[in-house]
N, C-alpha and C positions, 0 to 999 in steps of 0.2 A: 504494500500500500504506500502510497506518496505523501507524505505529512506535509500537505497543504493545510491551509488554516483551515478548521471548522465552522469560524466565522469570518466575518468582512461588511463591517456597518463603515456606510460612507454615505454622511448627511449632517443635516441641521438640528442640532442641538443630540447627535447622539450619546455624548459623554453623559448626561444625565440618567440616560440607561446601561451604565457600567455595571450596577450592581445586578441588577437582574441578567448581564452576558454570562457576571464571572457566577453566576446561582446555577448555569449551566452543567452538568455534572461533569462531561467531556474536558471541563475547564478545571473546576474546582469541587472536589468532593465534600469538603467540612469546612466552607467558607475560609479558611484560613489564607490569606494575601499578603505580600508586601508589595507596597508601592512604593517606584523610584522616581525623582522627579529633578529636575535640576535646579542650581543656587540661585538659579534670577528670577523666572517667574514660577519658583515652583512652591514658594508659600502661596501666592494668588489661588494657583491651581489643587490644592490640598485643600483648601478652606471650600471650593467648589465641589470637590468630592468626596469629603471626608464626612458630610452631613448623610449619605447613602452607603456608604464603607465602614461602620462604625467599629468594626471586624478588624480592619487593616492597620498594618503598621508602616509606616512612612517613613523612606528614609531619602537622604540628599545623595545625586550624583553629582559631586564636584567638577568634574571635568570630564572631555570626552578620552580619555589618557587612557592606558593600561594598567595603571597605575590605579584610577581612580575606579573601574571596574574590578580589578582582584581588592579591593576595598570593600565595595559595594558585594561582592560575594562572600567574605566575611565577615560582614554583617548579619547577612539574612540567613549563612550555615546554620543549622542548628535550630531555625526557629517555627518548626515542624509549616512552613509554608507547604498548600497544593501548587503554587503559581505565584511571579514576580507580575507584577506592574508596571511597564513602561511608561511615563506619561511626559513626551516633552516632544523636542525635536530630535534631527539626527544622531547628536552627540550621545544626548539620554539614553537612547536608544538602542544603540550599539553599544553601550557602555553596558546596559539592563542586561543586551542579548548574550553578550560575554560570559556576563554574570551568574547568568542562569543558567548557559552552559556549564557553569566551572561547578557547579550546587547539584546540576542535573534536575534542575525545575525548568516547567515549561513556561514560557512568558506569552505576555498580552501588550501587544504595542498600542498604543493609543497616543498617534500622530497628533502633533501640535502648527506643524508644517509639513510644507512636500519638498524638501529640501533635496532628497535624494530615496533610490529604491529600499532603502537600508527599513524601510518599512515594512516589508513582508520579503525579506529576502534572506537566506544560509549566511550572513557574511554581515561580520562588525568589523569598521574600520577607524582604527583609534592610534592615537600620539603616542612614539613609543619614544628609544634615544635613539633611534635610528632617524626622524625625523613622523613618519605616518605608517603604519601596515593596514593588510587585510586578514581579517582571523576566520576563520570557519567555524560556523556555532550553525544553533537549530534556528529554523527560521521558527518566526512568533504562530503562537497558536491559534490566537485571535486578533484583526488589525480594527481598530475604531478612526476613523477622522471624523470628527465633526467641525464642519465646516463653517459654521459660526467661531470656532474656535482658530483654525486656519486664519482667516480674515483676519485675527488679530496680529498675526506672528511678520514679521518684516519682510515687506514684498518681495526682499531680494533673496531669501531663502526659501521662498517659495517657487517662486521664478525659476531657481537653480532647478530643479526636475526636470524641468520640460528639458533642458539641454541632457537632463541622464539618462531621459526615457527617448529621444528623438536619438545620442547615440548608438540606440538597439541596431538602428538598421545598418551602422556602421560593424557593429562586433557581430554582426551573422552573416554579412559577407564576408570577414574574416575567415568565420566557419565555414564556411561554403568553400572559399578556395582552398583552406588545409585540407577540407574533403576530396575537394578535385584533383591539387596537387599529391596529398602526399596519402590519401587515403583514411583520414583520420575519422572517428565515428561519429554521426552526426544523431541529434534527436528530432525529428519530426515536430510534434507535439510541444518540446520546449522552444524549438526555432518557431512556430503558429503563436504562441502566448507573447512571445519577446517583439515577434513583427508587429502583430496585433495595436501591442500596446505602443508601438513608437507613431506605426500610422494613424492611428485615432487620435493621439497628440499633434501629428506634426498639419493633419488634413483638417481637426478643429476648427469652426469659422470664428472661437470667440477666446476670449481673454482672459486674468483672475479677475475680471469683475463681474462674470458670470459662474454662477455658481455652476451651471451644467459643464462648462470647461473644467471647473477646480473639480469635480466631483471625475471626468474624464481622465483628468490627469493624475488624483489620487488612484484609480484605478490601474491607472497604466500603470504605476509606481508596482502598486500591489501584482500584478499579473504578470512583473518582472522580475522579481522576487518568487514567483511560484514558478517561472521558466527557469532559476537557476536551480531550485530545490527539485525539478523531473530530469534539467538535464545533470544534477549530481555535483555538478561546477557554477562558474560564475560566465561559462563561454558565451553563452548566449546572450549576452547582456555586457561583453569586456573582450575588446581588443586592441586593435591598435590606439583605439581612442584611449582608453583606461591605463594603457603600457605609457603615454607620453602624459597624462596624470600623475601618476605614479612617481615618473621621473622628476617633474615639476617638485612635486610634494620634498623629493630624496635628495634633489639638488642645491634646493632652496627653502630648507627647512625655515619655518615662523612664517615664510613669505605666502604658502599656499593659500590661494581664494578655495570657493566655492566648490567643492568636488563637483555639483554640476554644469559647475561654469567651466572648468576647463575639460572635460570630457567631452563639453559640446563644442568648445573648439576645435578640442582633439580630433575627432567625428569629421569635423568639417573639413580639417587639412591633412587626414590620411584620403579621405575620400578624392583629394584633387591626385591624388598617386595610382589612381586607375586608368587606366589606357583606354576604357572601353565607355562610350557614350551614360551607360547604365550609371557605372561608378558616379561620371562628372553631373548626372540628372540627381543622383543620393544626395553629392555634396550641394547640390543649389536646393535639396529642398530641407536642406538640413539648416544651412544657410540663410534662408528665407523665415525659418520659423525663429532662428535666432535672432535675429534682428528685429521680426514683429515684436515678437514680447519682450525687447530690448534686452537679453542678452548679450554676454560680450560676443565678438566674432572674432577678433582680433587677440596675438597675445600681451598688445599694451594696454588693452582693455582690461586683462588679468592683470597686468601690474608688473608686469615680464616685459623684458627688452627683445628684439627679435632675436639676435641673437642668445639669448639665454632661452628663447624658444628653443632657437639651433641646437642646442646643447642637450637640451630636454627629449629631444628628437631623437638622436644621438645615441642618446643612453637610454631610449623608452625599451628595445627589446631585450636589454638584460636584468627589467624591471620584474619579467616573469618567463624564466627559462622555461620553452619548450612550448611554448604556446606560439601557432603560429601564424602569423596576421600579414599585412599587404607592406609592413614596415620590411620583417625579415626575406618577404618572396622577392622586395625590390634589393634590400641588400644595400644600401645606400652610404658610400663613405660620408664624412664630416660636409666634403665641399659638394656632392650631388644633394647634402641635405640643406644644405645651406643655399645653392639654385633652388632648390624645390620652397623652402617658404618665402626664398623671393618671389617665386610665380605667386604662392598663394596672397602675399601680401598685396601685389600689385591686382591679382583678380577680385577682394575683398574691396580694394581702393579705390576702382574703379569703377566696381559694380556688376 
């Protein structure tokens, strides 16, 4: 069986129905919870559910750090919990999922933003001293957004999604050509949930000020998250895009924006390294949707000089040995990479 969530509330005012998800027996047996929540608005957010949680014990994720997750798991050891509580943004998040991996309790996400798929997906990514990793944990057992509550969190980490989810179609033609090139196994089913959800994002006529987009897009998040958990990996959903992320983050430690900000650039300037019409129609519409909902496109948008793009380029395929994307099929020394985000810079520039 595929430990997808059992549940997936996505709407207006769902956190109010927390108690009666986690009353769910699949969830929680003897009501026992703890809820994790973070240091800035997560007194706000405790005083909202702690009037329907009377059960629950509350504690603070500090940071989204490793540090502050094997914290957070020694806290809740021991404290005969059925299920952790996620309740914040990304950081929260992956910080809880860690968490609950390391205790072996199954967790309940309850989105605060769409910051990135790290919502219902196998995979916490958190500050280690290396600068950022990605850990393998159990994806959440139940995802909540309530989107009254979304609408609070600051536009630009919500906005970062649409660039993690509109990357899909970059990280499955990666899949697609390791298959063709080298043979590698591919999922059916996880490659349909991963497309699914980038196209419904990127084809969307509307913006976060409708709530039928935010609730589109929390799904995407969600549906991306359940294609890594069938195809076992993170393939379908991370490739070249996610490789020069990576390197960003490894290069330029403190400096890293957005994980969905520069994935959606990444996406955008692996995709101009396709030869073939299809590739360059990916990257203009990948493109296109970045710039609608203002998006960076660019890597001085992120905060990077082009050349420390260069660099991040460079070094994106030894970010995940053995994975193989349109970085490693072209093979690209320093100075062909270094021609290559000139084109991209000049075709971004231009239009």
């Amino acid at each position: 069986m595929i430990p997808t969530p059992v549940v997936v509330d996505v709407r207006r005012g769902a956190i109010t129905d927390l108690a009666d998800l986690l009353a769910d027996q699949r969830i929680s047996t003897a009501g026992r919870v703890a809820v994790a929540l973070g240091p800035r608005s997560g007194a706000e957010l405790a005083a909202r559910v702690r009037p329907f949680l009377r059960e629950a014990d509350f504690y603070t994720v500090t940071a989204g750090t490793v540090d502050a997750a094997l914290e957070l798991a020694g806290q809740v050891r021991g404290g005969s919990y059925d299920a952790i509580v996620g309740i914040g943004g990304g950081k929260v998040l992956d910080a809880t999922k860690f968490a609950a991996a390391r205790v072996g309790l199954p967790m309940v996400a309850v989105a605060t933003n769409l910051a990135h798929d790290g919502i219902g997906s196998p995979v916490s990514i958190l500050d280690n001293d290396a600068g950022r990793g990605s850990y393998g944990v159990a994806a959440p057992l139940a995802v909540v957004v309530d989107l009254d509550v979304v609408r609070q969190a600051p536009r630009r980490s919500v906005r970062a999604g649409i660039g993690e989810v509109a990357s899909n179609l970059s990280a499955i033609a990666d899949w697609e050509l390791a298959h063709s090139l080298h043979g590698e196994a591919v999922d059916g089913l996880a490659m349909a949930f991963a497309r699914t959800a980038a196209e419904a994002v990127l084809h969307h006529p509307g913006t976060l000020a409708d709530d039928d987009f935010l609730r589109c897009l929390a799904e995407g998040l969600v549906l991306s998250g359940v294609a890594m958990v069938v195809a076992g990996s993170t393939r379908p959903c991370s490739g070249a895009c996610h490789e020069i992320s990576h390197a960003l983050d490894l290069l330029y430690p403190g400096r890293a924006g957005a994980h969905g900000e520069q994935v959606g650039v990444g996406a955008a300037f692996a995709s101009t390294l396709w030869d073939d019409p299809q590739g360059r129609a990916r990257g203009d519409l990948i493109t296109r949707c970045l710039s609608r909902h203002g998006l960076p496109v660019t890597p001085t948008e992120l905060g990077f000089t082009w050349e420390e793009f260069t660099a991040a380029v460079v070094r994106a395929p030894d970010t995940r040995p053995g994975r193989f994307t349109i970085l490693e099929h072209r093979d690209l020394d320093k100075d062909a990479v270094a021609a290559a985000v000139r084109g991209y810079a000049q075709q971004v520039q231009t239009g």
